[in-house]
Every structure is written in C-alpha cells, then in structure tokens.
N, C-alpha and C positions, 0 to 999 in steps of 0.2 A: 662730141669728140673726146676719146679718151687722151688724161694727160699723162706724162710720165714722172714715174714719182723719184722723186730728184734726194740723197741723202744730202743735204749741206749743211755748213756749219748753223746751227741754234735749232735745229729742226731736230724731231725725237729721234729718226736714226739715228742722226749723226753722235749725238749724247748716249746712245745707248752701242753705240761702236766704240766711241769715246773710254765708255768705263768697263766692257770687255775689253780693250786693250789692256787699260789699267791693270786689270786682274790677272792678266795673263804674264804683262812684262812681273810685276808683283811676285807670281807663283815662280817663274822664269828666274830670277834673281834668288829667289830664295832654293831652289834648286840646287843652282849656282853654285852658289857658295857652298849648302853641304855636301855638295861633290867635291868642290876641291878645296875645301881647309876643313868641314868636319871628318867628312870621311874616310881620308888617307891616316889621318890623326888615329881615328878608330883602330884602323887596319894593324896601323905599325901598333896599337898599342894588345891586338888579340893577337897579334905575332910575340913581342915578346912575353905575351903571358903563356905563348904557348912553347916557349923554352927557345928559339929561332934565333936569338940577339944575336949569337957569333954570327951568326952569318951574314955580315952588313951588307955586302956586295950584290947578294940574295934577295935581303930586305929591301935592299934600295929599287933593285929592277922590278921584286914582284909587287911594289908600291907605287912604281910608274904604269907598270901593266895595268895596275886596279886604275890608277888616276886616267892614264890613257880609254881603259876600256868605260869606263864611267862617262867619261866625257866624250865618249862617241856616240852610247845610248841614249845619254842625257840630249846633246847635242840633235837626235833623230828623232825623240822624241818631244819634244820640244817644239821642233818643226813641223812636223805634222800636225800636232795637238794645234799647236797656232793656225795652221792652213785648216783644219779642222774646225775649229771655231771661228774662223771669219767667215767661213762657208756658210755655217751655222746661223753665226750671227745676222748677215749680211742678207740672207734669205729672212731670218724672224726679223730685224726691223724694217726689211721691205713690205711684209705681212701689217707689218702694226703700223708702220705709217702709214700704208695705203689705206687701211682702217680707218685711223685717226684722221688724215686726209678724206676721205668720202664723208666722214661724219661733220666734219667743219665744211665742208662744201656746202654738205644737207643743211648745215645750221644757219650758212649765209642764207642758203633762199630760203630757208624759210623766214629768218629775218628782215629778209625783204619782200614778205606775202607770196610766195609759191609755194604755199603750203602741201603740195602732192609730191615736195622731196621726200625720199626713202633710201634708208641705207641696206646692203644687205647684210647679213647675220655674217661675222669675218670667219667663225669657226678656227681661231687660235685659242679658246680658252672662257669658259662661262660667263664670266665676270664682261667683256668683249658681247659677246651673246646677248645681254640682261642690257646693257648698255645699248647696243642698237637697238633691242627691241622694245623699250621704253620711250627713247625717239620715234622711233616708226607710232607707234602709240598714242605718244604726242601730237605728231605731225598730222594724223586722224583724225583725233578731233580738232584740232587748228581748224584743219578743212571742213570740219561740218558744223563746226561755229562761223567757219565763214562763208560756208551756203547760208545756212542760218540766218546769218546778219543779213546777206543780201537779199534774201529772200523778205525777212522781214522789212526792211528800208522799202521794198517794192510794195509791197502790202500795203504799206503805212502811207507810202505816196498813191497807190489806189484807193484808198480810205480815206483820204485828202479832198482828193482831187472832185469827186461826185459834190459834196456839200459847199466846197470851195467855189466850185465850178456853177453851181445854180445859183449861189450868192451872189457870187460876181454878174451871173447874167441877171439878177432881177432889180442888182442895183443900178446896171447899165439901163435898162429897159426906164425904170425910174426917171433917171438923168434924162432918157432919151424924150421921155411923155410917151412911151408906149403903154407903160403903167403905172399905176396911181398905187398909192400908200392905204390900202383898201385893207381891207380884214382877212382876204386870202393870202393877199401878199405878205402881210406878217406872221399870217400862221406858216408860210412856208420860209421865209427867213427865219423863225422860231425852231421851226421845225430842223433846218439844217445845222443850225449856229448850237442848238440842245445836241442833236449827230457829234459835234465835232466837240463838244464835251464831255460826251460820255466818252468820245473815242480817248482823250487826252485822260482821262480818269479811269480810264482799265486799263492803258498799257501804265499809267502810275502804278497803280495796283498790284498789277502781275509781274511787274521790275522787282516792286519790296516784296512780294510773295516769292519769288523764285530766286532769291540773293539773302535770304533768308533775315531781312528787319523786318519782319511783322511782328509786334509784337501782341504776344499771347496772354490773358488774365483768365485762366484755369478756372472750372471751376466741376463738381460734377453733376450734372445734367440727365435729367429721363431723357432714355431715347425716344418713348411716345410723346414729350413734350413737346421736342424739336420735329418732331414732322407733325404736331398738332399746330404749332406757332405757322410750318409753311406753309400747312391746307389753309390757314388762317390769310393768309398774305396773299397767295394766288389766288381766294374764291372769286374776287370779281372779277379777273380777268378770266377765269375759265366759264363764270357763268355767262361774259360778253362771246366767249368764241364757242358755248355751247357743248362745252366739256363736263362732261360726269370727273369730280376730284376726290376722292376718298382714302381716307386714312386707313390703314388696317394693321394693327398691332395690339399685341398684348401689353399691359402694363406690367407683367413680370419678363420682361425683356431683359431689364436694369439699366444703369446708368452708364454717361460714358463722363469722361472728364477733357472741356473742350474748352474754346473763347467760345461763349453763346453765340456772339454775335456773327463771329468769322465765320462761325457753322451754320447759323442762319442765313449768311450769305452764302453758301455755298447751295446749299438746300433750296431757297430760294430761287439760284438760278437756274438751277435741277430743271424744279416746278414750270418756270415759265419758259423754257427751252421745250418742254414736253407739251408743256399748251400750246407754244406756237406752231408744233408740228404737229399738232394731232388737229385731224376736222371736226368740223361738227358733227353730232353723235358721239362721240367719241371717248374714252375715257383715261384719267392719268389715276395710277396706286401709289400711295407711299407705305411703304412696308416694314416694319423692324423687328428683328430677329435675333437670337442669340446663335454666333457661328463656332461656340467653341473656344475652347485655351482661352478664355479672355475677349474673345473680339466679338464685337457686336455689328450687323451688318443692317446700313441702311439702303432701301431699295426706291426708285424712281423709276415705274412703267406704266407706259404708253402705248396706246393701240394705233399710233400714226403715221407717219411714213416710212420709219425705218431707214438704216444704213448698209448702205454694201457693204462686203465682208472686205474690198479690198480697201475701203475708205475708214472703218471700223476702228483699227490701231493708230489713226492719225487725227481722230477729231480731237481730241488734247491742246495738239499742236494751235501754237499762235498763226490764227487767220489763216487754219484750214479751215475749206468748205470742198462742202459735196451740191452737186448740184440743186437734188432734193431737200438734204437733210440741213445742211446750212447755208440756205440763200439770202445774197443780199437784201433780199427783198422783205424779209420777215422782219427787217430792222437790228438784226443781232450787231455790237462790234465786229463780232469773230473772236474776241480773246475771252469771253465769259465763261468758258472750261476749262482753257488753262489756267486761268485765278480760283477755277474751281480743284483742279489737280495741287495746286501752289498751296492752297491751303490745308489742304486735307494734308499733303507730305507734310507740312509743317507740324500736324498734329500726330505726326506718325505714323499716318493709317493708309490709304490704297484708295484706288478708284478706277472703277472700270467699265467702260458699254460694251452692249452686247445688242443683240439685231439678228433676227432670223431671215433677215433682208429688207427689201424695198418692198413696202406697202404691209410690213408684219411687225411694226412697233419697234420701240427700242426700251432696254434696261438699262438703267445707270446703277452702279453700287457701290456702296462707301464702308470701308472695313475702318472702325475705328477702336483703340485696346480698350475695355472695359474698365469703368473706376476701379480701383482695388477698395 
C-alpha cells in the first residue's frame, strides 16, 4: 500500500519550507524598505542634483509616483516570486522526503531481516542517486549473506546429523544388548566421533582463514620443494588407491614467499581431493611453472572424474557438492577448498579448477607472487 507523504512539523519538508520562508520574508523585508526609505531618498536627491529643487509641488507628486509605482512592482513581484517558490518548494521537498521516507522504510526492514528492501534511484540530484544505490548494494549482499548463513546452518546440521545419528543408534543398541562393545563397534564410534572432529576443526579453520586472523610466518620457499614435501605426504594414500602421483617441475621455476606450512596445507589437500577422485589406474601431476610478471603457478591434475561446467565456479563454496565430484561418501567435510581458497587469498595469490567435464579429470591451480 502506498503511503502518503505527510509535510509536518520536524519532518525534512516541513524544515525545508521552514527556511525558504525565512529567506523569502528576509529578501521580502529588505526589498521593503529600499523601496520606501532608500529609494525615494535617492530620487529626490538625483532630482535636485539635477537642478528641479524649485519645483517642490513637482518634486513632491513625482516622488510619490516613484514611491507609488515602486510599491506596486515590488508589491506584484513579490507575490508571485513567493507563489513561485512555494510551488517550487513544495514539489522539491515532496521529492526529497518521499526519498528520504522510502529510504528509512528500506532501512526499517532491513533492520528487521527483510533484507530484499530496495529503494529506487529519486533522480533529484547525484549525491540522492550514490545514496540509494549504495543501499540497494548493501541490501545485496545482506541477502546473500543471508542465504549464505542459512544455507550454511542447514549444511552444518546435515553434517551433524549422520555421525550423531549412528552414535546415538549404537549406543542405544548397546543399552538395549542388541550390541556388544566389540571391536566393530568401536571402530565405528571412532570412526564417527573422528567425522564430527574434523567437521568442528575445518569450519574452525575456514572462519580464521576467511575473517582474515591466520596468522602468516613468511618465508621464501622452492616451488619444487612444496610439491616435493606434497608428493611426499600423499604417496601412501595414492599407492593404497593405486594412483600414479608424480611431480613434474623444474628447479629454475624460483621461489615463492609463503607460511610453509599453510601452503602445505593447502597442497596437501589439493593431492588427496585428487586421489580420492581419481580410480585405480589412474594418475594425479603436480606441476610448477613460472607465469610471468612475478607469479609462479602451481598445478594439481588428475585423470578422474571430473566436474560439470555448471558445478565448476562453485566447488570453493562451503559444503558444496556435486554428485560425482564431491560425495559424501568419499569422507570429505565439504569445507577443505574453501580453507584452501582462504588461505591462498591470504597469501595473495588465486585459485582455480577447471574440468573438461565428467569422467575427464580436473585441474586445480594456485597463482602465487614470486619472492622478490
């Protein structure tokens, strides 16, 4: 329902009617007066400079003429100019409150989470313009931090609820004497209670990686080293899932300057995200390259199942999955790439997948500046 927009007292019309009045009676008044005490005063005094003086009776009438005709012009114009400016006015601060008004509406709800308020653009003047559309801006992302949040809270309680959910059933089971405290049984209480720590220790992670308190101890680092230390990390798991893992770089690549270890967590996770999806036969590269101006580029490719192109821009995201590419089933949390984007920004460098689809491998790559 639209409202109507009301000038009353303390409201920005009303203050801005307020002091074009001011202004007007002000100019009004000073008018005024030099029409009828400076300027007759003038008159009679170019009259008698201009030889006139005998003739008082002359002087006197064509001194009320000037006074008279003065004070009829003044008097007409005066009036209009005033009916002119309320006109004026009266339309611009119906303009600008109704502005102001739609903007304080938007501000209420959004203050109260309906964050898909929007003002439109008033089109009275740029400043007006830059003002709604910095709101409108705002109000944006509001809203996709608050998809965001709810998205993630739902996540987080599906992430939950699996390891919760079998814990609770095998202590009840326990209780009940439907099972015994056996060797299975604890490896799969291990197994879930280990689940729901990793899960509580990467979103830790990814919180201080993306609010930006990690903190970084610099140092500068061979690029071949850091993917010699990851081939190093990953070999047994690639030689349990029967992956070829191989390093391939030159040592005149150079250096980069990074926290070793934050970069070896990232790399790390690279390596066993590409092992977990690539089959047997199969094989993962790490690669390092020099890309120019500075930046050194490291690569992670895999010959295994590959990403759609419409899923491609979003595995970053906290607890997306693709059906193939990141299933629950592989054991990932879901947040081990955004801790991997999290710290790479930190270090100020890039990161990207790439996938020539499903069943054709995926690239990861990490642009990071070269030591000076």
């Amino acid at each position: 329902m639209r409202t109507r927009e009301v000038i009353g007292p303390g409201t920005l019309g009303h203050r801005l009617l307020v002091a074009i009045a001011v202004v007007l009676i002000t100019a009004a008044a000073t008018a005024w007066v030099v029409a009828t005490v400076v300027g007759p005063a003038l008159f009679h005094e170019h009259l008698a400079e201009a030889g006139v003086q005998d003739h008082e009776l002359a002087d006197l009438h064509v001194e009320e003429a000037f006074q008279s005709a003065s004070t009829i012009a003044l008097a007409l114009a005066i009036v209009v100019a005033a009916g002119t400016a309320l006109i004026v006015s009266v339309l611009l601060t119906r303009r600008i409150g109704r502005s102001v008004t739609q903007m304080a509406r938007a501000a209420r709800q959004v203050g109260t989470g309906r964050f898909d308020a929007r003002v439109p653009l008033p089109g009275i003047g740029n400043e007006f313009d830059v003002l709604a559309g910095a709101f409108n801006t705002m109000a944006e992302r509001l809203e996709a931090d608050a998809r965001l949040r709810e998205r993630l809270i739902a996540d987080v309680a599906h992430e939950l609820r699996t390891p919760a959910a079998t814990i609770a059933a095998y202590v009840e089971a326990i209780e009940d004497g439907v099972r015994v405290m056996d060797t299975d049984t604890v490896a799969v209480l291990h197994d879930q209670a280990q689940r729901l720590n990793r899960l509580a220790r990467d979103l830790a992670a990814v919180t201080r990686a993306e609010s930006g308190e990690l903190d970084l101890h610099l140092e500068d680092v061979s690029a071949v080293d850091l993917l010699v230390a990851a081939e190093l990390a990953g070999r047994e798991r690639a030689d349990a899932a029967g992956v070829t893992l191989q390093v391939h770089a030159l040592s005149a690549v150079g250096t980069v300057r990074v926290d070793r270890l934050r970069l070896a967590q990232v790399l790390d996770n690279l390596v066993v995200n590409a092992v977990r999806h690539t089959p047997d036969g199969g094989s993962v590269s790490l690669n390092a390259e020099s890309a120019g101006r500075g930046i050194v580029e490291l690569t992670i490719t895999d010959t295994g199942e590959g990403i759609a192109a419409e899923h491609i821009d979003h595995v970053f995201e906290r607890f997306y999955r693709v059906d193939s590419a990141r299933d629950r089933d592989h054991g990932g949390s879901g947040v081990g790439l955004a801790i991997c984007r999290a710290v790479v920004h930190a270090h100020r460098g890039t990161i990207q997948a790439a996938s020539q689809g499903l069943g054709r491998g995926t690239t990861f790559t990490v642009r990071l500046p070269a030591a000076p």
